[in-house]
C-alpha positions as CSV (number, residue, x, y, z in Angstrom):
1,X,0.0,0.0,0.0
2,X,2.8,2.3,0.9
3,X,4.7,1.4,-2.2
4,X,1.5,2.2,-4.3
5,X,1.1,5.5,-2.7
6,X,4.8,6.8,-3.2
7,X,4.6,5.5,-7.2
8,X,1.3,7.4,-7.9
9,X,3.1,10.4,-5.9
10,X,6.4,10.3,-8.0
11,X,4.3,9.9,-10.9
12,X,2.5,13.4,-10.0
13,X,5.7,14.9,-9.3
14,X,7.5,13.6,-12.5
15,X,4.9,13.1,-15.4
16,X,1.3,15.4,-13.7
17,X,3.2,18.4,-12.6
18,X,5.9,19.6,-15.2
19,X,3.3,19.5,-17.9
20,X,-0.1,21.5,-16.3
21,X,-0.7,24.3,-18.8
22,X,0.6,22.3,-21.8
23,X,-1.3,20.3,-24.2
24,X,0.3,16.9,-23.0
25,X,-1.7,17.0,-20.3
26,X,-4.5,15.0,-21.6
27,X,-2.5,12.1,-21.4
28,X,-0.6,12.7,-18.7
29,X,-4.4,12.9,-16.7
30,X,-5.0,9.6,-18.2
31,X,-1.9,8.2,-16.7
32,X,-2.8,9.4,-13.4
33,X,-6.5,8.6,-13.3
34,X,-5.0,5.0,-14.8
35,X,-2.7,4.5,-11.7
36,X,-5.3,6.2,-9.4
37,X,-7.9,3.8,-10.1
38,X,-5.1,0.7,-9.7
39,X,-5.1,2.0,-6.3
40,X,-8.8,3.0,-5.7
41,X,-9.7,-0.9,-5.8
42,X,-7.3,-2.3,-3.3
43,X,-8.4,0.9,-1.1
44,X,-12.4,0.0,-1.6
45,X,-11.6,-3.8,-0.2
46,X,-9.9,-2.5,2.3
47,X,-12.0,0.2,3.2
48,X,-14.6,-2.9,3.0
49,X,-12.2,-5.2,5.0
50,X,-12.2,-2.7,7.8
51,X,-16.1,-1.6,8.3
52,X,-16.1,-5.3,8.4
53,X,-13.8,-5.8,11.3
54,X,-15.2,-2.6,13.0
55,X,-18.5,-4.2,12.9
56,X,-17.0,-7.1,14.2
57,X,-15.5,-5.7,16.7
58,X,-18.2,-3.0,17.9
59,X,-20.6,-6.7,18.4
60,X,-17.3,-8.5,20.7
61,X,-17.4,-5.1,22.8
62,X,-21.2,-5.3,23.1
63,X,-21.0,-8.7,24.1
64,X,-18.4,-7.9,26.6
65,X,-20.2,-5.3,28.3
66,X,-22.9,-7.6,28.3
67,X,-20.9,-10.2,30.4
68,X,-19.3,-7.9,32.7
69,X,-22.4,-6.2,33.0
70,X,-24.0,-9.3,34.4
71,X,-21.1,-10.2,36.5
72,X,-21.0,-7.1,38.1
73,X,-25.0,-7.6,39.0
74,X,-23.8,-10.8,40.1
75,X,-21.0,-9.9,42.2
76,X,-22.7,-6.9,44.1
77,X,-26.0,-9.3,44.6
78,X,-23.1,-11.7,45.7
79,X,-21.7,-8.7,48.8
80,X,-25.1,-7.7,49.6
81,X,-25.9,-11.2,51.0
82,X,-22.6,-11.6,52.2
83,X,-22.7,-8.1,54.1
84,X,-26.6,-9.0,55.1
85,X,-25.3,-12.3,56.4
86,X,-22.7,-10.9,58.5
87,X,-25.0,-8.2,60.0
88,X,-27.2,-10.9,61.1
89,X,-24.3,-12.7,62.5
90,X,-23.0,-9.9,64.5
91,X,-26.3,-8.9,65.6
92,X,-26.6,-12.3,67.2
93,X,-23.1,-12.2,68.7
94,X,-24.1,-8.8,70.3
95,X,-27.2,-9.8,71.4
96,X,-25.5,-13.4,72.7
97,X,-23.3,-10.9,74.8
98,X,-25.6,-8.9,76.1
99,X,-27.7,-11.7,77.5
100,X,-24.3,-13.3,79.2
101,X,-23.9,-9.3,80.4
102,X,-27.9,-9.5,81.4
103,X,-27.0,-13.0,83.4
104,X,-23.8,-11.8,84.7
105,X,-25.3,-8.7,86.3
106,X,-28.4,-10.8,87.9
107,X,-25.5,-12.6,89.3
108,X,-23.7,-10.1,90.8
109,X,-26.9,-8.0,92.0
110,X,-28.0,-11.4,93.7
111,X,-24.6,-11.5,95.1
112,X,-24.6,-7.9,96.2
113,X,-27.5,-8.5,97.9
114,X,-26.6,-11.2,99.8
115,X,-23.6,-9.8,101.2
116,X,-25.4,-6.7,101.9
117,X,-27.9,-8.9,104.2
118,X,-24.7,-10.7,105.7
119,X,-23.2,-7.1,106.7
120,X,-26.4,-5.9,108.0
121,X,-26.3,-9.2,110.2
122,X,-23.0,-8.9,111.6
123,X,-23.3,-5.9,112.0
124,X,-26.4,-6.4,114.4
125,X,-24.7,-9.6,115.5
126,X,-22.0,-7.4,117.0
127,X,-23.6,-4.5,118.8
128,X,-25.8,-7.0,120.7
């Protein structure tokens, strides 16, 4: 392609331009519409070769997007019922520790109580 392109240039520079404004220039127009259309048909296929690909490629991207489209669906559905799981899980450790706290605190109160009785009896126990 590049070879074609500098041949149809030199042939400008050489044969088209020295002879504008003469009467040889009829034929030297021919020679260059000649060499121009040589070129014009490998250029339509592969003007044709790449709207081809283009399309081809504009369908793979759209079917990509597709798929990572999905997977991204997928993936966030995915950490929304892992992050809803582990909510529920902590709720039910806190909860789980707050009843121990709930038990623990009867315990001591009971406790409390008791040795408050106790001191209250020794005490009465020792000024008789």
């Amino acid at each position: 392609m590049r070879a074609a392109r500098r041949a149809l240039f030199h042939e400008a520079i050489t044969r088209v331009y020295p002879l504008c404004g003469t009467v040889a220039v009829a034929g030297a127009a021919t020679a260059y519409e000649r060499l121009l259309n040589a070129l014009g048909v490998p250029l339509d296929a592969l003007v044709a070769t790449a709207t081809r690909e283009a399309a081809h490629g504009q369908a793979t991207a759209a079917a990509v997007a597709s798929g990572a489209r999905t997977i991204a669906i997928l993936t966030a559905a995915i950490a929304i019922a892992v992050a809803f799981l582990l909510v529920l899980y902590i709720v039910r450790l806190i909860s789980g520790l707050f009843d121990r706290i709930r038990t623990t605190a009867g315990s001591l109160a009971s406790a409390s109580t008791q040795m408050r009785a106790g001191a209250t009896e020794a005490a009465a126990a020792s000024s008789e």
